[in-house]
N, CA, C and O atoms as a Tinker XYZ file with bonds, in Angstrom:
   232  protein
     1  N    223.728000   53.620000   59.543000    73     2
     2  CA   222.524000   52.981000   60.030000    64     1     3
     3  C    222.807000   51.507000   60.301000    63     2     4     5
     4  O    223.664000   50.935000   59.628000    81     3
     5  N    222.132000   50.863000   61.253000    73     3     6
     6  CA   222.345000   49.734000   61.620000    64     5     7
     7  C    221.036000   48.646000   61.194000    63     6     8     9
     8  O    220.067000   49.369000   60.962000    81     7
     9  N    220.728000   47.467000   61.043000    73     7    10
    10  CA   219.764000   47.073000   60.771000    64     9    11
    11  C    219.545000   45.545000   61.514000    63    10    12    13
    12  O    220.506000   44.860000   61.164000    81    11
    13  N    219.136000   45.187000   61.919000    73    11    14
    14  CA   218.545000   43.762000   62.945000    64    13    15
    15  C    217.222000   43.211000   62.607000    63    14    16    17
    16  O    216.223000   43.896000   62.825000    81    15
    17  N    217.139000   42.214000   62.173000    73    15    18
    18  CA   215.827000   41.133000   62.390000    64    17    19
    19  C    216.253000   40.071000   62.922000    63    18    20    21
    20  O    217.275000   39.394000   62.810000    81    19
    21  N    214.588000   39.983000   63.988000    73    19    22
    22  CA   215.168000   39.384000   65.072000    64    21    23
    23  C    214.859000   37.635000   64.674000    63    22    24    25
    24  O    215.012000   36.637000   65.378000    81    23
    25  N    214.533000   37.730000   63.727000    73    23    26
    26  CA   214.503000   36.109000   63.026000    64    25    27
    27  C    215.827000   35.686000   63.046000    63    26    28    29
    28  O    215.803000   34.504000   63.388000    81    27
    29  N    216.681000   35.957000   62.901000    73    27    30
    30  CA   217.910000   35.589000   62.739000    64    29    31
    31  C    218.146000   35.378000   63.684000    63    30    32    33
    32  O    219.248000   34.832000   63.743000    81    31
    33  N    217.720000   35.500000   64.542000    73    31    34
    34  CA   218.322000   34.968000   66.195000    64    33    35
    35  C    217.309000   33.863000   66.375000    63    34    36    37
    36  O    217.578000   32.662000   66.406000    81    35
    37  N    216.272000   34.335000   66.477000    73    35    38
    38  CA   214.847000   33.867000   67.275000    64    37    39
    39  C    213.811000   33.060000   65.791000    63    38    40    41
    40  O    212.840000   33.759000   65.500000    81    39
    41  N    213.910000   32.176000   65.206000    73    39    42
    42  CA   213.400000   31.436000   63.740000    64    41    43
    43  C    212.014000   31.946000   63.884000    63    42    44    45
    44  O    211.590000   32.048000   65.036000    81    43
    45  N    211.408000   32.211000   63.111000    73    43    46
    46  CA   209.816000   32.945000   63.057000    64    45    47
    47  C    209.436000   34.045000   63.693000    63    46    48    49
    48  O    208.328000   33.904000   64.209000    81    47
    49  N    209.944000   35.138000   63.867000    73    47    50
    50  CA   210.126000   36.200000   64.598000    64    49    51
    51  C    210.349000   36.977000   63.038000    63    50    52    53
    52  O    211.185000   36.872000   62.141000    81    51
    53  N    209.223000   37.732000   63.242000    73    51    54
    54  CA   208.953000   38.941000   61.527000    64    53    55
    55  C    209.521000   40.064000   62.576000    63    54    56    57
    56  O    210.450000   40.257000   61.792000    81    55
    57  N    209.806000   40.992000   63.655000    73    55    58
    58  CA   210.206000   42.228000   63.710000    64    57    59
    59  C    211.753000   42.329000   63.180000    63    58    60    61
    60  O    212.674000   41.536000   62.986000    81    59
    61  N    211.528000   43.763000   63.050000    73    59    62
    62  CA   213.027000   44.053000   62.481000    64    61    63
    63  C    213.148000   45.274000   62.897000    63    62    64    65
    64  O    212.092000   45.888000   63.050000    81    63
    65  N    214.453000   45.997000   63.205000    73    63    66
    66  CA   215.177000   47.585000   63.511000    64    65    67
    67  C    216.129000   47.662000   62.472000    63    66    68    69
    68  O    216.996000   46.971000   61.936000    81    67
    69  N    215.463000   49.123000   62.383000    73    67    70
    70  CA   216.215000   49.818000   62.005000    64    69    71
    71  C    217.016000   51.317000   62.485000    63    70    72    73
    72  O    216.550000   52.377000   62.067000    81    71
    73  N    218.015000   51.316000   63.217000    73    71    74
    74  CA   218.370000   52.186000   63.992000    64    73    75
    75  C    219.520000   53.331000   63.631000    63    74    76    77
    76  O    220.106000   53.014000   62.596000    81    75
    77  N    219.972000   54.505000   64.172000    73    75    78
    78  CA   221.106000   54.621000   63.861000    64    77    79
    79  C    222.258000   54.513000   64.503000    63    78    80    81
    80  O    223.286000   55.050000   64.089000    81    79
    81  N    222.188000   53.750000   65.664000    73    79    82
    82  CA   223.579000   53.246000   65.966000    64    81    83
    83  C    222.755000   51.488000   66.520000    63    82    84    85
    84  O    221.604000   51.055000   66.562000    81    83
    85  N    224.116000   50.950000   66.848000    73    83    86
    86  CA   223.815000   49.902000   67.751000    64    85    87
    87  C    223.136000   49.631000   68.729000    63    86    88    89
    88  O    222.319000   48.713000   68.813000    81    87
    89  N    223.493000   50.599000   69.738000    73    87    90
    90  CA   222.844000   50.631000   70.957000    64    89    91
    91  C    221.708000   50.999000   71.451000    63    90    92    93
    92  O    221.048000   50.830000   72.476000    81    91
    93  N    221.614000   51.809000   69.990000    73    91    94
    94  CA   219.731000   52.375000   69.819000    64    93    95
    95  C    219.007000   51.149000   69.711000    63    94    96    97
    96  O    218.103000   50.914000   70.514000    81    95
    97  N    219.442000   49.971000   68.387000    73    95    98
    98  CA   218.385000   48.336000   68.588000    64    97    99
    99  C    218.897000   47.863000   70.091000    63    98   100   101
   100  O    217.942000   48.013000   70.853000    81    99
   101  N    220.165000   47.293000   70.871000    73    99   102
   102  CA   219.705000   47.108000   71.808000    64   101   103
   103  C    218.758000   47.250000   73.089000    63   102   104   105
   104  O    218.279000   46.542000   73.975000    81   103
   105  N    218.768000   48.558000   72.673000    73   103   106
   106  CA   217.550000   49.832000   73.599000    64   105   107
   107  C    215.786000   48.717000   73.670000    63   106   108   109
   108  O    214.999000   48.232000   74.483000    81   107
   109  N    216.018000   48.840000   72.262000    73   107   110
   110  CA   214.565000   48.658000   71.620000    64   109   111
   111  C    214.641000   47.169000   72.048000    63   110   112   113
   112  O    213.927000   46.976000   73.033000    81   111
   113  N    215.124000   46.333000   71.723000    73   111   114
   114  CA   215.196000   44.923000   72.304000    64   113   115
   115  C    214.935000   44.100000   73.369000    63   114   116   117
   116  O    214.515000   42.944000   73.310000    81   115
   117  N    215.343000   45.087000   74.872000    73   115   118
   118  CA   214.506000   44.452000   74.967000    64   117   119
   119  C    213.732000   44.513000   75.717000    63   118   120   121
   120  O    213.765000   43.814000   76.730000    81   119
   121  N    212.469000   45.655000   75.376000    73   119   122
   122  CA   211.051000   45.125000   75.660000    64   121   123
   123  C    210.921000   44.017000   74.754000    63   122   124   125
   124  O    210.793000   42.893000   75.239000    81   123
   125  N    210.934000   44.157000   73.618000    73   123   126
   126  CA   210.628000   43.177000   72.349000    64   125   127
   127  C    211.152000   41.904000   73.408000    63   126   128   129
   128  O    210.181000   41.185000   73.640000    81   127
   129  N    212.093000   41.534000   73.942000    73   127   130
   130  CA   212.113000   40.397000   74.296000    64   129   131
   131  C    211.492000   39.676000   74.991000    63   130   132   133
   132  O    211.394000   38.449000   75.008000    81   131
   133  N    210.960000   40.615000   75.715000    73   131   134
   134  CA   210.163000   40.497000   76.904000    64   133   135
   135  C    208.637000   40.021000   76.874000    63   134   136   137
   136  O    208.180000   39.053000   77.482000    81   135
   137  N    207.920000   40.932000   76.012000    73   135   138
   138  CA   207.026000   40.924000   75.529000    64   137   139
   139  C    206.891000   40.061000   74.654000    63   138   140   141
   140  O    205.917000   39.366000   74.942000    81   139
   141  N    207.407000   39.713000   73.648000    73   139   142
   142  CA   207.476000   38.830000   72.550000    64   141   143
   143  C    207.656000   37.148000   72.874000    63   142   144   145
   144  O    206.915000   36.196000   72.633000    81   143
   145  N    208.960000   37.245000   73.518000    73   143   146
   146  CA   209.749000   35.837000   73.811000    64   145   147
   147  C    209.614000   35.677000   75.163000    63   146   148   149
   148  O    209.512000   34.473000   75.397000    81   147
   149  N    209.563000   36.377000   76.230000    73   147   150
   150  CA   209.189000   35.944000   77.688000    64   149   151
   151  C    210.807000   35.738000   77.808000    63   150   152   153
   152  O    211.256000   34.714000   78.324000    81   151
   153  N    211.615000   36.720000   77.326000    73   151   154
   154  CA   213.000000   36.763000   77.616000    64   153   155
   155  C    212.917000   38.160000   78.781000    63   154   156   157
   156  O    212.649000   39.305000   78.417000    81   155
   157  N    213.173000   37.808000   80.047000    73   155   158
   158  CA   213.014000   38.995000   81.041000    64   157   159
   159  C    214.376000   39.637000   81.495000    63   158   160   161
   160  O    214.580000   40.812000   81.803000    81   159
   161  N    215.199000   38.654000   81.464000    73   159   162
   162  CA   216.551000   38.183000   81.866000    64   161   163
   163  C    217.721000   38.774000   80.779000    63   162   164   165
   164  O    218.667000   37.990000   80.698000    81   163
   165  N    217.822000   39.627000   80.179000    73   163   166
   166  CA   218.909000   39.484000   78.884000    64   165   167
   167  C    220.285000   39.116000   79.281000    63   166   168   169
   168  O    220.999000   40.031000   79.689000    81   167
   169  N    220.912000   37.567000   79.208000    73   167   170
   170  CA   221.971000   37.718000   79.052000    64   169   171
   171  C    223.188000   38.117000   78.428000    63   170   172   173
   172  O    223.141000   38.511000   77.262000    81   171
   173  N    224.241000   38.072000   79.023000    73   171   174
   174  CA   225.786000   38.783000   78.032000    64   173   175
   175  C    225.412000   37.841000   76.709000    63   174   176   177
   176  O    225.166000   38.323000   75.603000    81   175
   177  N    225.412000   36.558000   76.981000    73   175   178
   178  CA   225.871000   35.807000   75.488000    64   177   179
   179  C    224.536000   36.201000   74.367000    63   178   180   181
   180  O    224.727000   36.205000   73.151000    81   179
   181  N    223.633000   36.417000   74.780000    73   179   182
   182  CA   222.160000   37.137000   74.553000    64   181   183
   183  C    223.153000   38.027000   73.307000    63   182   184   185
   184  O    223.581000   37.788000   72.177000    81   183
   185  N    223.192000   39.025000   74.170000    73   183   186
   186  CA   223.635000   40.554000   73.832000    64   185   187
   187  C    224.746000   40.114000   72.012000    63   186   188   189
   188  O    224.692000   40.550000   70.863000    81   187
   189  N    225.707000   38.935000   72.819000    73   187   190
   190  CA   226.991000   38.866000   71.708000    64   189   191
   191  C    226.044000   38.388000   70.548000    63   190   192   193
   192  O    226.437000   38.652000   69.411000    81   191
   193  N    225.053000   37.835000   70.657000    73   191   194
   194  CA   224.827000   36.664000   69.898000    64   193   195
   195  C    224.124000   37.610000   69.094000    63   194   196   197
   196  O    224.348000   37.430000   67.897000    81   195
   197  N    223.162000   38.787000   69.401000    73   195   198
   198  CA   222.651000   40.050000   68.734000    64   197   199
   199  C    223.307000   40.493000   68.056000    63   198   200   201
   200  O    223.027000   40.461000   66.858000    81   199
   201  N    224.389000   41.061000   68.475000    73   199   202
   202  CA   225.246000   42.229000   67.991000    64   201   203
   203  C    225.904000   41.259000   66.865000    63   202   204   205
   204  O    226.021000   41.932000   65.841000    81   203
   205  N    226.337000   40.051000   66.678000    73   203   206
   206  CA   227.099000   39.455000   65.656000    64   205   207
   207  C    226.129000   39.854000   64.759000    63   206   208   209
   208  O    226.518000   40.471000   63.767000    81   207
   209  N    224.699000   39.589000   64.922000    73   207   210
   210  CA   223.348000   39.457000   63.627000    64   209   211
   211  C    223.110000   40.844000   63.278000    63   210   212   213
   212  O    222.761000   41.041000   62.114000    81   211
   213  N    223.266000   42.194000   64.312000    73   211   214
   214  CA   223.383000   43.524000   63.444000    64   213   215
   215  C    224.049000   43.730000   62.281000    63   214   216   217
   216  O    225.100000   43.097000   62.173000    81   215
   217  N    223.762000   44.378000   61.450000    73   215   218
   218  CA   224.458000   44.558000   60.069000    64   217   219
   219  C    224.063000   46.328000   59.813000    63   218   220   221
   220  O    223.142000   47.044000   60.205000    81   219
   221  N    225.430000   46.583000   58.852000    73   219   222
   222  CA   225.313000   47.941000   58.657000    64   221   223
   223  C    224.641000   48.355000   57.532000    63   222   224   225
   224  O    224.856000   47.732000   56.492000    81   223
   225  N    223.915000   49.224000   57.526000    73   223   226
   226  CA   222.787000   49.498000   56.121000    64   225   227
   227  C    222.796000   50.782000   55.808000    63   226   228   229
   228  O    222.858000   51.589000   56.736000    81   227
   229  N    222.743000   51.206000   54.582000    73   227   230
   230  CA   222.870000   52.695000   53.804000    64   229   231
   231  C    222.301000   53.044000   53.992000    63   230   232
   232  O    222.112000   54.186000   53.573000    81   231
């Protein structure tokens, strides 16, 4: 299982995933970005800067 809150990217941002792979939270992300942050655009460094803050969870 994979796990992401998006505070860790984004400071005051309470959502969080919990997925079972990676690419399942990117999936989910981003409407959330969209909707949330008025991020419409996802860039690559976007993406790296996510995936460093995923973490693996039991």
């Amino acid at each position: 299982m994979k796990s992401f809150a998006c505070g860790d990217v984004v400071p005051g941002c309470e959502a969080v995933w919990v997925c079972s792979t990676e690419d399942e939270i990117l999936a989910s992300l981003a409407g959330h970005a969209g909707s949330a942050h008025g991020i419409h655009d996802v860039s690559a460094e976007m993406v790296k800067t996510v995936q460093e803050a995923i973490t693996t969870v039991s």
